[in-house]
N, C-alpha and C positions, 0 to 999 in steps of 0.2 A: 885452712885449719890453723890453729893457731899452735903455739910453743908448746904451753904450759897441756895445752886442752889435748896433746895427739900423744902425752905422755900418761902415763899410769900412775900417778902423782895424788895421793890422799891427803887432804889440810884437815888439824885436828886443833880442837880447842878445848883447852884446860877441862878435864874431868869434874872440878868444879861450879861450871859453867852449865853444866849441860842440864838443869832442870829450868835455868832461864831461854835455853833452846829449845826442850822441849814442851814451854810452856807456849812459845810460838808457832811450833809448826805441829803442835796432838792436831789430831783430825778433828778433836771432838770441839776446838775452839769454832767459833763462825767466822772469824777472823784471822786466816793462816798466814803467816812469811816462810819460805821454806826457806830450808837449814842454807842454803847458798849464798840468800838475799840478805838474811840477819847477819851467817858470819863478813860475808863482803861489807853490810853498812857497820859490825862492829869495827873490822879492819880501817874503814873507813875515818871512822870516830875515832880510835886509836891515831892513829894516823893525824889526824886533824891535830890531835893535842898532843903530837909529839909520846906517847904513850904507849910505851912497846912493856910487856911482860911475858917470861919465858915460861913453857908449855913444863908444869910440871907432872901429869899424870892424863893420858890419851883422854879424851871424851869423844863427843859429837863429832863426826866426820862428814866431811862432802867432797868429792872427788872432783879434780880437776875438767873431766871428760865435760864435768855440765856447764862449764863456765861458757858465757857467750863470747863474743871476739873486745867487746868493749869494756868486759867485768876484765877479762886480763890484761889488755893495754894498764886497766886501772891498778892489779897489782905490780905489772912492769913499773910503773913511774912512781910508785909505793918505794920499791928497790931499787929502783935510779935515786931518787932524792936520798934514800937511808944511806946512814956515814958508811955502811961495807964497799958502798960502789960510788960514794961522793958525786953525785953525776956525772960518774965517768962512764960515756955511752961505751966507748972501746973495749973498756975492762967488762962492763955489765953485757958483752955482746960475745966477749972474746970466745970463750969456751962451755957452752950452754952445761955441757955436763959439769962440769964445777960447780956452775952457778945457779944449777935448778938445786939443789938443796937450801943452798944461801937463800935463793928467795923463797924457800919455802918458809924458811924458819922465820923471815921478817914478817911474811904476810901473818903467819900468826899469830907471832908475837904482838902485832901491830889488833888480830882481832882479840887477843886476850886482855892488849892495853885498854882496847875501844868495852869489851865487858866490863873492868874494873870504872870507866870512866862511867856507865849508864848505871852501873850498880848506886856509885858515888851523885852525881845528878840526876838521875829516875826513878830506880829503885828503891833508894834512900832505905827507910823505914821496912819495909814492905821485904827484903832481903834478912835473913837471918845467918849469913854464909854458906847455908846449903841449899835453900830454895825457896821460892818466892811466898809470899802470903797467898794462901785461897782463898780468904774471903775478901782480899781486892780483887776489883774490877776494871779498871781503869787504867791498865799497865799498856793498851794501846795509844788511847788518848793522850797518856803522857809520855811514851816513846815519841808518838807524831808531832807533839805540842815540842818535845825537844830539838827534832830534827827542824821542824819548823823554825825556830830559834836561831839553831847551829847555822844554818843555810843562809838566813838574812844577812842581805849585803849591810854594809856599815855605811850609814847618810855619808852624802859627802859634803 
């Protein structure tokens, strides 16, 4: 088992946020992400772009228990690289109770940056600051078309 997963540990994302998660994982879509996989790829996309913003009011929740062993190495090294722990593996190791809050707050922050950043290149238009367009269609296609993008290596 892992750190984060054998702790009782809830990651929450900006109350704001939470009509763009729950427009991916209603049941009634035919196309679901559940809440774990989106906030991990927004942390991700955060992350990518350097794009950390801080949790101003609870929303969407998923709990540490569900995370697999290779979703948490990926916010460990989320929190190894962020300036709190500078890749300092000794300090990021030293005292797990200190530092499960600190990483909590980064992985966060990291998926609220990753929302504002999909809002800004996906959502664009289709966002009104509280929740997405219903009569678009097409917010998978262009998530996928994005990460497609984000992923491609650079020719060499």
């Amino acid at each position: 088992m892992g750190i984060l997963k054998d702790r009782d540990m809830i990651f929450s994302v900006d109350e704001k946020y939470t009509n763009i998660y729950d427009y991916f994982t209603n049941n009634n879509n035919v196309k679901k992400i559940d809440t774990r996989t989106l906030f991990l790829l927004a942390a991700s996309i955060g992350f990518k772009h350097s794009r950390k913003s801080s949790l101003e009011k609870k929303g969407k929740e998923t709990r540490a228990s569900f995370l697999k062993v290779d979703e948490e190495n990926l916010i460990f090294n989320m929190a190894y690289s962020d300036e709190i722990f500078s890749n300092d593996l000794e300090k990021l190791a030293q005292n797990d109770k200190d530092n499960l809050p600190k990483i909590k707050k980064i992985y966060e922050e990291y998926a609220n940056g990753g929302m504002e950043v999909l809002i800004e290149e996906v959502f664009k238009d289709n966002w009104n600051g509280y929740e997405l367009n219903n009569d678009y269609s097409k917010y998978y296609y262009d998530l996928a078309r994005f990460i497609l993008i984000e992923t491609k290596a650079a020719p060499f």
